[in-house]
C-alpha positions as CSV (number, residue, x, y, z in Angstrom):
1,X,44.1,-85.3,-89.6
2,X,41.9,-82.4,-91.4
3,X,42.6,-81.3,-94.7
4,X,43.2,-77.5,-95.3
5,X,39.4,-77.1,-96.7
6,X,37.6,-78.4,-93.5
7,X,40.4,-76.3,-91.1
8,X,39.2,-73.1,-93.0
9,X,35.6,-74.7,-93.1
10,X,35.5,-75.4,-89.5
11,X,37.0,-71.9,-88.6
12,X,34.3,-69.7,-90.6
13,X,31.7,-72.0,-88.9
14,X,33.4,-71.5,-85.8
15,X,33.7,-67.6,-86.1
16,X,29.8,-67.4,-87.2
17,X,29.0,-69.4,-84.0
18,X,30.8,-66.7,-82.1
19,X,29.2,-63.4,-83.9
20,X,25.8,-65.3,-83.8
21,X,27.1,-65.7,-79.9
22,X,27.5,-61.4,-79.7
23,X,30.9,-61.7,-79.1
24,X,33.4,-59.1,-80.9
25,X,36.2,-60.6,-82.8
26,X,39.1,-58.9,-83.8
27,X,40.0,-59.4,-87.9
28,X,43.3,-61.5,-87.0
29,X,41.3,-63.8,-84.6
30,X,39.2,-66.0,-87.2
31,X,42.3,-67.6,-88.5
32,X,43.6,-68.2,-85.2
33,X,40.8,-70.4,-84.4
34,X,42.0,-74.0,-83.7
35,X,39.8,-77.0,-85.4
36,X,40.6,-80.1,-83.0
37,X,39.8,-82.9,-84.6
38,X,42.3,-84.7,-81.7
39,X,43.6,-87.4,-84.4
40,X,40.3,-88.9,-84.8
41,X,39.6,-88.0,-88.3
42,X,35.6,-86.7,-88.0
43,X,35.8,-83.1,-86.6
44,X,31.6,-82.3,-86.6
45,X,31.0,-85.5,-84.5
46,X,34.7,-85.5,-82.0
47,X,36.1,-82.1,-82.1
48,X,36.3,-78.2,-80.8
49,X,37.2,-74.8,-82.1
50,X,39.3,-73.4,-79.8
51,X,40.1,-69.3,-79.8
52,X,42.7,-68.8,-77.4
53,X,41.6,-65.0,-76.4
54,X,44.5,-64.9,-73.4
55,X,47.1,-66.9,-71.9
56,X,49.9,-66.3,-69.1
57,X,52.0,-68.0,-67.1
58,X,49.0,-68.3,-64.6
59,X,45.5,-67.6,-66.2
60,X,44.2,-68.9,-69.9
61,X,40.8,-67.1,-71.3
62,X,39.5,-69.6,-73.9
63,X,36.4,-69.6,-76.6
64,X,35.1,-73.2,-77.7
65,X,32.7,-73.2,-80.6
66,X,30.6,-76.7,-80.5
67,X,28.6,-77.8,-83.5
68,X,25.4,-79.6,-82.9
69,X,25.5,-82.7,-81.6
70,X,29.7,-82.3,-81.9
71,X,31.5,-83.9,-79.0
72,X,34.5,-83.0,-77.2
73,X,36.4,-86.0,-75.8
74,X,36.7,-87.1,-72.8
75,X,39.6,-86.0,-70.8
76,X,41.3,-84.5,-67.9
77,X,44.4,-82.4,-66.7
78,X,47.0,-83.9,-64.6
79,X,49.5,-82.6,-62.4
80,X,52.1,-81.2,-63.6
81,X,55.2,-81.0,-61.3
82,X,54.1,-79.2,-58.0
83,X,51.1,-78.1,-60.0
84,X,47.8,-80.1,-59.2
85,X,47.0,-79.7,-63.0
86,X,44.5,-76.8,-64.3
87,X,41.3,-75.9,-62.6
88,X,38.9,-74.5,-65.0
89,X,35.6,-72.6,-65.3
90,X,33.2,-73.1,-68.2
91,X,30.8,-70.5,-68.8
92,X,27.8,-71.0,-71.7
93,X,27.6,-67.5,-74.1
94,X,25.3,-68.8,-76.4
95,X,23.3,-72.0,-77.0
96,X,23.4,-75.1,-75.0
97,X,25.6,-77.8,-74.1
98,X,26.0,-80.9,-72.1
99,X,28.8,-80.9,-69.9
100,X,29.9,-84.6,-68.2
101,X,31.7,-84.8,-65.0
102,X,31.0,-87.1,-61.9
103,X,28.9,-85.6,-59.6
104,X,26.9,-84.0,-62.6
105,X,23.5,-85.3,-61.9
106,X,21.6,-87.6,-64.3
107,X,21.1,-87.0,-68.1
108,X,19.4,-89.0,-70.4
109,X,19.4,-88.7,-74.0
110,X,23.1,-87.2,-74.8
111,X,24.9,-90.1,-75.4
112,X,28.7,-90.4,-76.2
113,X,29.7,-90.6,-79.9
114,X,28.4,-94.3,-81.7
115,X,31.1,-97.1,-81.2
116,X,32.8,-95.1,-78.8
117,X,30.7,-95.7,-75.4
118,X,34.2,-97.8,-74.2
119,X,36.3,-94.7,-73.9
120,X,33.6,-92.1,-72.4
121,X,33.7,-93.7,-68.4
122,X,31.8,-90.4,-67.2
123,X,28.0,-90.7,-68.0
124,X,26.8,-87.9,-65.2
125,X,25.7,-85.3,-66.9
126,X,24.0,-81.7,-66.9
127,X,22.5,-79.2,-69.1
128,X,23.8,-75.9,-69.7
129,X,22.0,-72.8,-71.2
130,X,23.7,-69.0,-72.1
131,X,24.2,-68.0,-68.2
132,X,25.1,-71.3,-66.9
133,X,28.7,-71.9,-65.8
134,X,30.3,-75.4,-64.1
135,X,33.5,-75.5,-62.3
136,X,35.9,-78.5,-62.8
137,X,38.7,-79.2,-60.1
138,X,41.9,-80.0,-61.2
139,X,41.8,-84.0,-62.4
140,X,38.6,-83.9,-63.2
141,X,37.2,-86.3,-65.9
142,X,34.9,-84.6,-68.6
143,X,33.6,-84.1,-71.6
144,X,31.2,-81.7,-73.4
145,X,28.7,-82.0,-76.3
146,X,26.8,-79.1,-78.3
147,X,23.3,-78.9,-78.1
148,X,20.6,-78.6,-80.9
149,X,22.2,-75.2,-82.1
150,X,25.6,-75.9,-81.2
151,X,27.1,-73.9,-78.2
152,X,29.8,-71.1,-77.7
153,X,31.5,-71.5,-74.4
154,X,34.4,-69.5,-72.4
155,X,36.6,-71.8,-70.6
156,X,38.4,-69.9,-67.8
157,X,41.4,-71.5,-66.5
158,X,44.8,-71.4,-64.2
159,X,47.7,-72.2,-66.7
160,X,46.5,-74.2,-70.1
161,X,48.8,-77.0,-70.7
162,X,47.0,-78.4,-73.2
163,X,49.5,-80.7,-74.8
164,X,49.2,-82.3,-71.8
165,X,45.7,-83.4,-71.3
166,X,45.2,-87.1,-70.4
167,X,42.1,-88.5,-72.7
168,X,40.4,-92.2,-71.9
169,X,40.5,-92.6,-75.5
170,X,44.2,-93.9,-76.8
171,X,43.6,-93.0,-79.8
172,X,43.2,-89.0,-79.2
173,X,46.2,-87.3,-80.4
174,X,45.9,-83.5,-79.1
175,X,47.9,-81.5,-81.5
176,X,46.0,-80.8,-84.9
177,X,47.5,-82.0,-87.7
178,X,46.5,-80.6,-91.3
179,X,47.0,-82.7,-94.8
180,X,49.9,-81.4,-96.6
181,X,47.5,-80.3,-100.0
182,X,48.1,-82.1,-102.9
183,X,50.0,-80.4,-105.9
């Protein structure tokens, strides 16, 4: 849960990431900017901005804004029906990130949030730089963290279901929810 300040905090952050990043922004884009916080109550160290840029029934075009050092949780995307679940392309615009998958390689140094090394079961890691993309199957485990700078990312996709996203950590809750402010 985020309260109304850090949502329009973490959006403005967000949206200077992504000028800093060269990429054009329409005026009603800034507030559409989703601050994650997935339940967990500390957006700058487990969290994502999210700008969904386009979405159909088949294809979703996505912008992820990571802080320094901020860490997007671990999860995957399941089958859905007949579906085998999303397959998704992520694609470094601006600074640098660590991306964790299996079959990553070995990276020391990026390790997963304090106190939380028992729900982060994928430690193979890579680098990425502005440039540098990394597939992910559908199913895949993964997670991401922002690098010195932070890091603005495209995710392209097959259909988002986001809602839907398994996470190793039970207590992830996907859908943002903001403190009612106080009268």
């Amino acid at each position: 849960m985020i309260s109304p300040g850090e949502l329009e905090s973490a959006r403005a952050m967000a949206a200077a990431l992504i000028h800093r990043a060269g990429v054009p922004m329409r005026s009603d884009e800034p507030p559409r900017i989703e601050a994650a916080d997935f339940g967990l109550g500390h957006l700058e160290i487990e969290g994502a901005q999210i700008l969904t840029v386009a979405e159909s029934p088949r294809l979703a075009v996505k912008l992820i804004a990571l802080f320094p050092g901020q860490t997007l949780p671990e999860h995957w995307h399941p089958m859905v029906g007949d579906d085998p679940g999303k397959e998704e392309t992520i694609r470094v615009q601006w600074g640098s990130m660590a991306i964790f998958a299996p079959g990553a390689g070995r990276l020391e140094g990026w390790p997963p949030p304090a106190g939380k090394e028992a729900v982060y079961s994928v430690r193979e890691g890579r680098m990425l730089a502005a440039g540098d993309q990394y597939y992910l199957p559908p199913g895949t485990r993964h997670w991401f963290q922002g690098g010195l700078e932070g890091a603005v990312v495209w995710s392209f996709s097959s259909v988002a279901r986001d809602v839907l996203d398994r996470f190793t950590d039970p207590a992830v809750v996907r859908t943002t929810v903001v403190k009612p402010e106080r009268p």
